[in-house]
C-alpha positions as a printed Julia matrix, in Angstrom:
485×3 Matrix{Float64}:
 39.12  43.87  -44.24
 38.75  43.81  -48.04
 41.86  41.48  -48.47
 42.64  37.72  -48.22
 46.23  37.07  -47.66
 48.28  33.94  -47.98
 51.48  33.02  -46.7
 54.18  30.5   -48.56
 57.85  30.04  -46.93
 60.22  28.28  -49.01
 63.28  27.56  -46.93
 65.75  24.59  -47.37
 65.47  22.95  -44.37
 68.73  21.4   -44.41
 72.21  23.22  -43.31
 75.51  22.05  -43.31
 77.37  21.38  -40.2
 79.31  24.34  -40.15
 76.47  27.33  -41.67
 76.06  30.07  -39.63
 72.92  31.26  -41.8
 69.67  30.04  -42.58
 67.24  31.93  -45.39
 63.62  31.87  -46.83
 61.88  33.13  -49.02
 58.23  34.3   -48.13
 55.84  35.15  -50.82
 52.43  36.8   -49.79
 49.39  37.01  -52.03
 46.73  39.19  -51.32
 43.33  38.72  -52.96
 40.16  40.45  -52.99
 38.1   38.88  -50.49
 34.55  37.82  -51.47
 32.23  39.93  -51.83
 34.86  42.95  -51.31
 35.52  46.3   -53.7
 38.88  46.6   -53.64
 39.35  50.22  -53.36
 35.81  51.41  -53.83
 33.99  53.74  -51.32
 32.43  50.42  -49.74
 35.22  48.31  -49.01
 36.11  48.62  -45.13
 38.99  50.69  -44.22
 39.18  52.31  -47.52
 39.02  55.96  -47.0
 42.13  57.34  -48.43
 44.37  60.3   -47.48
 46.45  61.68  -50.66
 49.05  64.42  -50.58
 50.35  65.8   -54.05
 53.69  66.84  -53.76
 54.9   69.37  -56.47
 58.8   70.96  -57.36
 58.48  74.51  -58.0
 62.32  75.19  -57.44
 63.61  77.57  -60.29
 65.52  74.67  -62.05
 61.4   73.82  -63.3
 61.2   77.45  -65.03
 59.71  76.72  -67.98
 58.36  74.07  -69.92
 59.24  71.78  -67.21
 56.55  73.54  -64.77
 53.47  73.9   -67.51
 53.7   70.19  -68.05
 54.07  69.23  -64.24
 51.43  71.43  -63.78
 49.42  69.29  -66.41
 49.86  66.5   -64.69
 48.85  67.64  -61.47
 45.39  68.66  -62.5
 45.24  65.2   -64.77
 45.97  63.69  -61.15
 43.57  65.74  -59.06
 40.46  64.37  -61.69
 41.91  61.09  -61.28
 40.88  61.52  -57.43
 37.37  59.78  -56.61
 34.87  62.37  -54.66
 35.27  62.25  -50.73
 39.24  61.52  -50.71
 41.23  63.43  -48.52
 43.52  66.21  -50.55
 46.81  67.8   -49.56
 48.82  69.34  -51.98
 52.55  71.08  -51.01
 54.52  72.94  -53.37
 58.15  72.55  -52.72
 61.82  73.92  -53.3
 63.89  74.51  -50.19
 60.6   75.27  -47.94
 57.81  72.98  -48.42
 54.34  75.1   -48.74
 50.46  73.61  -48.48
 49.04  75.61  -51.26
 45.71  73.37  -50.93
 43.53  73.26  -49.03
 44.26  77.09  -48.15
 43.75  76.66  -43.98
 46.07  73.44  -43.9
 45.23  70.19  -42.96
 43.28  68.02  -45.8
 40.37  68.83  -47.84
 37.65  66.41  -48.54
 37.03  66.4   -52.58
 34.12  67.27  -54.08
 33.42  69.4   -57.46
 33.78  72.8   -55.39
 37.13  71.48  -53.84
 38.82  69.67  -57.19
 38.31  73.09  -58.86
 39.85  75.44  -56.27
 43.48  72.5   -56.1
 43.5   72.87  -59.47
 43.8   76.68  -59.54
 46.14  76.77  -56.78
 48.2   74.44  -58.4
 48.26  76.44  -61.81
 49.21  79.43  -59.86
 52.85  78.14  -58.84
 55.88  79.6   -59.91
 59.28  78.39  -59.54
 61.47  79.47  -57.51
 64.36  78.42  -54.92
 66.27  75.16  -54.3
 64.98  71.7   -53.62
 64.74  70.44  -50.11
 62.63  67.27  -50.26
 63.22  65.91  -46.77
 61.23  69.09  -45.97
 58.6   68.18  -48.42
 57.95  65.13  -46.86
 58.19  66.05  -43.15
 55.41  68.55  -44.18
 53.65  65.21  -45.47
 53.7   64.07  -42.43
 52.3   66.52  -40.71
 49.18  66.89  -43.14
 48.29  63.32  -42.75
 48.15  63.33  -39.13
 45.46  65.51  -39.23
 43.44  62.04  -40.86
 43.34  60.38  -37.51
 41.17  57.75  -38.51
 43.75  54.38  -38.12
 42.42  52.97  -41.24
 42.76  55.68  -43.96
 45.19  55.02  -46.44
 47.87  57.49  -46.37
 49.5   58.0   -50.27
 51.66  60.61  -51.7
 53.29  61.23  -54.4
 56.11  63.5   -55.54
 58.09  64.54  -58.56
 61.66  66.19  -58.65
 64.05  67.35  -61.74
 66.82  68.02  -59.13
 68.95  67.12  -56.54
 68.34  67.38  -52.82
 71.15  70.31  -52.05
 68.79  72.05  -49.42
 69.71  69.74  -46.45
 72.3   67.43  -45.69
 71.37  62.9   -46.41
 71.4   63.46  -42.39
 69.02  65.45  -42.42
 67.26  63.62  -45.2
 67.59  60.43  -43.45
 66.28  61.43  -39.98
 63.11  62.23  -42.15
 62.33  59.27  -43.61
 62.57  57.38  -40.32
 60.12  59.22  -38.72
 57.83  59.2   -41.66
 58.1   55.13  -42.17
 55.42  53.43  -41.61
 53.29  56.54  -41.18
 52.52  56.67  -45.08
 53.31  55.2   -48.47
 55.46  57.71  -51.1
 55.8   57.18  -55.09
 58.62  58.99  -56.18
 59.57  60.2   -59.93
 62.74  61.85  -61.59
 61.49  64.66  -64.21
 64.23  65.11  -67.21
 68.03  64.52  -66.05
 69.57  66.66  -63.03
 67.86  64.1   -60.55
 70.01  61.33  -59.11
 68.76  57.83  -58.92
 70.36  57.34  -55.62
 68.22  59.77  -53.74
 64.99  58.04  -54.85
 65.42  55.04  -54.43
 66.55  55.69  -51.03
 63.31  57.53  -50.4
 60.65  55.0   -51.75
 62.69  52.15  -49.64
 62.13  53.87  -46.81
 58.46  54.79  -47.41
 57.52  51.47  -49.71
 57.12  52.92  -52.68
 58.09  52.64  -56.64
 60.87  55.05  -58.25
 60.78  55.7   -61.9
 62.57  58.18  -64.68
 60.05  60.23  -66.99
 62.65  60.79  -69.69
 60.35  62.44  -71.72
 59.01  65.26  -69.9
 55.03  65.29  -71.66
 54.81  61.68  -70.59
 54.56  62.77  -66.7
 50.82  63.3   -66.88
 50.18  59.61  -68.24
 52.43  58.55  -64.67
 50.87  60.43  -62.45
 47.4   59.07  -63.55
 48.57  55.69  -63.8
 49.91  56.08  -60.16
 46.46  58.03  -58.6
 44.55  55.32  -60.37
 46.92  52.03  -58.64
 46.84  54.21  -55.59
 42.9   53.97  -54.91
 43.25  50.17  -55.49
 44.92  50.14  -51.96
 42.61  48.02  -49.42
 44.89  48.0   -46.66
 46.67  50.96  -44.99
 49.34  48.63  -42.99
 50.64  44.92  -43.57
 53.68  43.47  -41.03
 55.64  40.75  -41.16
 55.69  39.4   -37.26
 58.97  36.73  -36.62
 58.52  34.82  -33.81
 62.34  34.04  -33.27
 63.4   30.86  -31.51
 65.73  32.06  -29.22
 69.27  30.47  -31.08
 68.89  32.31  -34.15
 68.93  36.46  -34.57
 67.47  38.2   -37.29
 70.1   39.03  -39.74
 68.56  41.1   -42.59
 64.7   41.47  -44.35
 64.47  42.19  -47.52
 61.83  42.76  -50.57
 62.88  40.35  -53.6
 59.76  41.1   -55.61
 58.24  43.0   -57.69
 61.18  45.4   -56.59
 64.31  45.08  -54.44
 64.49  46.98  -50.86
 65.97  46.21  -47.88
 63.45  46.61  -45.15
 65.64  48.13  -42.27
 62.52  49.33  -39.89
 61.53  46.91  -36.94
 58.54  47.05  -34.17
 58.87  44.55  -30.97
 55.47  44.27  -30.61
 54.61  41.66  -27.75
 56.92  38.16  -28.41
 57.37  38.95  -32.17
 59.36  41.23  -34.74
 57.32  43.43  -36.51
 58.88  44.46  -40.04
 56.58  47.34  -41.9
 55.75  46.2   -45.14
 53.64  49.31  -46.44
 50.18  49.17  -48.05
 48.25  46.73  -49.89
 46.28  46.25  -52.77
 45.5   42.76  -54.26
 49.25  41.54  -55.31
 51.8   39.36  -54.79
 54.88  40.76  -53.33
 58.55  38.38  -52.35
 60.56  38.69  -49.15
 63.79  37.23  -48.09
 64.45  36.63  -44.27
 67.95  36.06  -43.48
 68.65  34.57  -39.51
 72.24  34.21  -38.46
 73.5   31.91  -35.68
 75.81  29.76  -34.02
 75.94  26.35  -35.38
 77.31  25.12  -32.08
 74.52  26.27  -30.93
 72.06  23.61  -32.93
 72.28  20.09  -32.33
 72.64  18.0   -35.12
 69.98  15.6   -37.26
 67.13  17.4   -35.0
 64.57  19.4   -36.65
 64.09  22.61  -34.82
 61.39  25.48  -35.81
 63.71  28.57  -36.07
 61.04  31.4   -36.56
 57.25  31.29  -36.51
 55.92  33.64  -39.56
 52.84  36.04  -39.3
 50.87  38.3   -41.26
 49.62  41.06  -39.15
 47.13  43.77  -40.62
 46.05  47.18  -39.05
 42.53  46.95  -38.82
 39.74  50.03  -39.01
 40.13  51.0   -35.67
 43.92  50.7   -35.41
 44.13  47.26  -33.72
 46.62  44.99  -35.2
 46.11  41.2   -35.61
 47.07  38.09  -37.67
 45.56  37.74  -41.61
 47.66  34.75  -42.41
 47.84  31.26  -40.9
 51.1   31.19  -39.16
 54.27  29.2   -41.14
 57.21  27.94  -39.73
 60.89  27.84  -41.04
 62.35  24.23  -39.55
 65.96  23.6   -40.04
 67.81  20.54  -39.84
 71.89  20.92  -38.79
 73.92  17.49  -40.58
 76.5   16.23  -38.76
 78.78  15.32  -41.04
 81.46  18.45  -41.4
 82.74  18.97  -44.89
 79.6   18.75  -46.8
 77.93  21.86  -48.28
 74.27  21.86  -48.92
 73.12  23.01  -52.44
 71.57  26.54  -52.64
 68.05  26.09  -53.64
 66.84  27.32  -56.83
 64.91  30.04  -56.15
 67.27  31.31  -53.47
 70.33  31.18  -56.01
 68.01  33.05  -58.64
 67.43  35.65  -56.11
 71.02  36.02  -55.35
 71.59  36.57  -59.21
 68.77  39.1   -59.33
 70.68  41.56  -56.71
 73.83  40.72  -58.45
 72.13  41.96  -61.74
 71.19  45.05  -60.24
 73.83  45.81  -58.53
 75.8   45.73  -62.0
 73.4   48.26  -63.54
 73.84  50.16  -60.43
 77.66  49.66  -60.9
 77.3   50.69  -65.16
 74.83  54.25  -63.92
 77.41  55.5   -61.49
 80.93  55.18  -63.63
 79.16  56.77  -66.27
 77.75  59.68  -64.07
 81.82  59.87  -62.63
 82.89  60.19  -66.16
 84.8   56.55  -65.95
 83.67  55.52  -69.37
 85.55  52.06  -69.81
 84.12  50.73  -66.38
 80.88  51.7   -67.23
 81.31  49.66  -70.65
 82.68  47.03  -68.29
 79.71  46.71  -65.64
 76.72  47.13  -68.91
 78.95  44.16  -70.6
 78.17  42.26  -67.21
 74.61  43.19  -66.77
 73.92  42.1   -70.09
 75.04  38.7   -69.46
 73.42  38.09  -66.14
 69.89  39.5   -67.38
 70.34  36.87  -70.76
 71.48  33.88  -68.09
 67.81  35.12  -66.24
 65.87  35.44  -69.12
 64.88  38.68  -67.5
 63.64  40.36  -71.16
 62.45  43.73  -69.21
 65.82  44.76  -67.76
 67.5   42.57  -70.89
 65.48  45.47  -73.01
 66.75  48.46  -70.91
 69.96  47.13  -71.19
 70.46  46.79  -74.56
 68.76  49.74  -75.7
 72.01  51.67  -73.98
 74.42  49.72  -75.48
 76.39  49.96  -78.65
 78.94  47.47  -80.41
 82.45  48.61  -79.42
 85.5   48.08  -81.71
 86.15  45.1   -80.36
 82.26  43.48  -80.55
 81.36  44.09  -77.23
 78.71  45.7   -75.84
 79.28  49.1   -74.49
 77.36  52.38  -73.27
 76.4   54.36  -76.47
 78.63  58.02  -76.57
 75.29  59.79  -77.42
 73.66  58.39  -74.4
 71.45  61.21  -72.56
 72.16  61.5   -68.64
 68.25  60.62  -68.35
 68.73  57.52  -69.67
 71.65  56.62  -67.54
 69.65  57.87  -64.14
 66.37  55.63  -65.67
 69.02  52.68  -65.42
 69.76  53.33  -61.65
 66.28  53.82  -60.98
 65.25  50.15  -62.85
 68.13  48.03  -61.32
 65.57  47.17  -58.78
 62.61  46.39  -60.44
 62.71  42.53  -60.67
 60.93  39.84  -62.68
 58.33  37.49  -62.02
 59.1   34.27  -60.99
 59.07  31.94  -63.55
 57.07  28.62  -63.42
 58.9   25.44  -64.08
 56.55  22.64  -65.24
 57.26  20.62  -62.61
 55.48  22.96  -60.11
 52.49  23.28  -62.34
 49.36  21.32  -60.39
 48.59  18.43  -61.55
 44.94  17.39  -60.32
 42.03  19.82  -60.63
 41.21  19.75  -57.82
 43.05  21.06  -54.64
 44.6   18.51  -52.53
 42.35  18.01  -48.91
 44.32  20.3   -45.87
 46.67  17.91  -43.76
 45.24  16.66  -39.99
 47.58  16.51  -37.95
 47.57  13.01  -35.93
 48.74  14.43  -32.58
 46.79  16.95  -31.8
 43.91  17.15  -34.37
 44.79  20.57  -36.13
 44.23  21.07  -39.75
 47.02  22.43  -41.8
 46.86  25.82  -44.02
 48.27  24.08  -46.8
 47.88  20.43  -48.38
 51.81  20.47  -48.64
 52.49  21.72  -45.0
 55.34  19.12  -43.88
 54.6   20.02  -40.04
 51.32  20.95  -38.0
 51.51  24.39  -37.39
 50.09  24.15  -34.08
 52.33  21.43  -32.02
 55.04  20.63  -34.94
 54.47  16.96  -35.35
 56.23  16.34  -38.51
 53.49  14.81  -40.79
 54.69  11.42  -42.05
 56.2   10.17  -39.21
 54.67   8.41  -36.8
 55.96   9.11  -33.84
 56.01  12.57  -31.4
 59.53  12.34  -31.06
 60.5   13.85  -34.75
 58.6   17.14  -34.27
 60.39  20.4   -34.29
 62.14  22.05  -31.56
 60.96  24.97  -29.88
 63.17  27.18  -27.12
 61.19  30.04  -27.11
């Protein structure tokens, strides 16, 4: 497959007597398997599918155009030989200029010339429908039947979508998820932040401002060469749900905030679309609600089983992790809350940090000047309490002292600026690594045998055997998770 992937849960196992909600956090690492080339021509499942999507509404007259234009070429020689082209030139219809007979063109020298002159000979016109843009998308990668092609586009807009209602818009994008990965960008300052972000949560992929027009072509190269790094056209995360507990929310914590709204039932389990992979580590959050009457109390009891599931080569899907479990313990002493666990309570205070810049880009778009002051004065102070320098940086290179020594939004601020601080809310740090979770010994600890059944754990620290429960340490069967499945 090209990939290893490894699954951690982190979830508190203990809830007060009265919770009605139980959350983890699920970090998955992918690594190169041995012997693999992520990305390269040899590594299984790695033929890719790439659509270039370009705004040629008349709001790009100009210099706008020449330099998309620029970039579009600079992307099209970023493309190895033998990937799969598409290129649609949009406003409020969505054209394939390349290749000329539809569909997608295999690159070669011949091919790379002839997108390049197609793209050069664009003009703007019209209004900006990108819903349409992407439904043509759609359409062009379906023509790559093969199940494991990565599918990757890419688009750029310096307007808003006035073409077609968010309806319409959102119809769209859920009948493209899961079909293929976007990257979206927001060229000079008539965009809204809003509108992207909603797209590349939908379609798993990053949003970013290019304040300064000339510095699209670095992006778009950047992003063609990060594309062809993608091993694996589709990763799920399958939740085997015990049958007291329903699945609240899913949500992406790292390296950028989404909330993962699409679900498959596929077989016993949950299937929730987490896009394409290269070698990375990405965060999720798993929320389950229930009924505490529901749970005994002081009995551990396996609330979800936790899957990786990969699409393979020829479109089967099946596990690429070991599977995890999230056990839960009810107390049953009422009145007594259960600390938050640190990571959890740092994620909380993540969102809450975006949503303030979120808060600060909006009143200033509306013209409400002192509440934007208000929420940048408050995003300030939760990104110093995180130590999280990146959005710290954004943050303060927007603000100004105000007469009264606060922080506030700077008068001369450009709207680009503003939009670029919508766009970034999401984009979250790294975790950071407290010394105490450093490892201690060189060498890795032995995997964990379980004494009931004879199964070897995934992990050295696994507290239960993944295969019957038995909760290592004790040492009797009656301790082991409950199932009602």
């Amino acid at each position: 497959m090209g990939l290893s992937f490894a699954l951690e849960v982190d979830a508190p196992s203990e809830l007060a007597y009265d919770a009605q909600r139980a959350d983890a956090l699920i970090t998955v690492t992918a690594r190169s398997a041995p012997g693999a080339a992520p990305g390269g021509p040899d590594a299984p499942g790695a033929q890719g599918a790439e659509i270039l999507i370009m705004d040629r509404s008349l709001s790009m007259t100009g210099r706008k155009l020449d330099e998309a234009k620029r970039a579009m070429c600079a992307a099209i020689d970023t493309l190895r030989d033998g990937t799969l082209l598409g290129i649609i030139a949009g406003n409020h219809r969505a054209d394939v200029i390349f290749p000329a007979d539809g569909g997608l063109a295999r690159l070669d020298a011949v091919t790379r010339e002839d997108a390049k002159l197609r793209v050069v000979g664009q003009l703007a016109e019209g209004g900006t429908a990108i819903g349409e843009w992407l439904e043509c998308a759609g359409r062009l990668f379906a023509s790559a039947d093969s199940p494991g092609t990565v599918r990757h586009a890419v688009l750029y807009t310096d307007g808003k979508d006035e073409h077609e209602t968010p309806e319409q818009l959102g119809e769209i994008l859920a009948a493209c998820t899961d079909r293929f990965v976007c990257d979206a960008r927001g060229l000079g300052d008539d965009w809204h932040y809003a509108e992207l972000l909603r797209i590349t949560e939908a379609l798993h992929g990053t949003a970013q401002a290019v304040v300064t027009i000339s510095d699209l072509t670095e992006d778009f190269t950047r992003l063609l060469r990060q594309a062809q790094r993608i091993v694996v056209p589709r990763v799920y995360l399958g939740l085997h749900l015990n049958e007291r507990f329903q699945l609240a929310f899913v949500r992406q914590t790292r390296p950028a905030e989404a909330e993962l709204t699409a679900r498959q039932r596929h077989d016993a389990e949950t299937h929730v679309p987490l896009g394409s992979w290269p070698p990375e580590t990405r965060q999720y959050q798993v929320s389950l609600r229930f009924d505490p009457h529901a749970l005994a109390v002081d009995e551990d009891l396996r609330a979800a089983r936790i899957t990786l599931h990969a699409e393979r080569p020829d479109g089967t899907r099946r596990p690429c992790s070991a599977t995890a479990a999230m056990v839960v313990r009810r107390r049953s002493t009422p009145g007594f809350g259960i600390p938050r666990s640190a990571n959890l309570t740092r994620v909380e205070n993540e969102r809450e940090l975006g949503m303030a810049m979120r808060a600060c880009a909006d009143a200033h778009l509306r013209g409400e000047l002192d509440r934007a002051d208000h929420e940048l004065g408050r995003a300030i102070g939760l990104a110093q309490n995180l130590h999280d320098t990146m959005r710290l940086r954004l943050l303060r290179a927007l603000a100004a002292d105000g007469p009264d020594g606060r922080p506030r939004v700077r008068r001369d601020v450009s709207r680009a600026e503003i939009q670029r601080i919508g766009v970034d809310s999401t984009k979250t740090a790294a975790r950071p690594v407290d010394v105490v979770e450093l490892p201690m010994r060189e060498a890795p600890l032995p995997p964990r045998a379980c004494p009931r059944c004879g199964a070897t754990s995934a992990s050295a620290a696994a507290k239960f055997c993944e295969e019957c429960g038995h909760r290592f340490g004790d040492a009797g069967v009656g301790s082991a998770p409950v199932d009602a499945w």
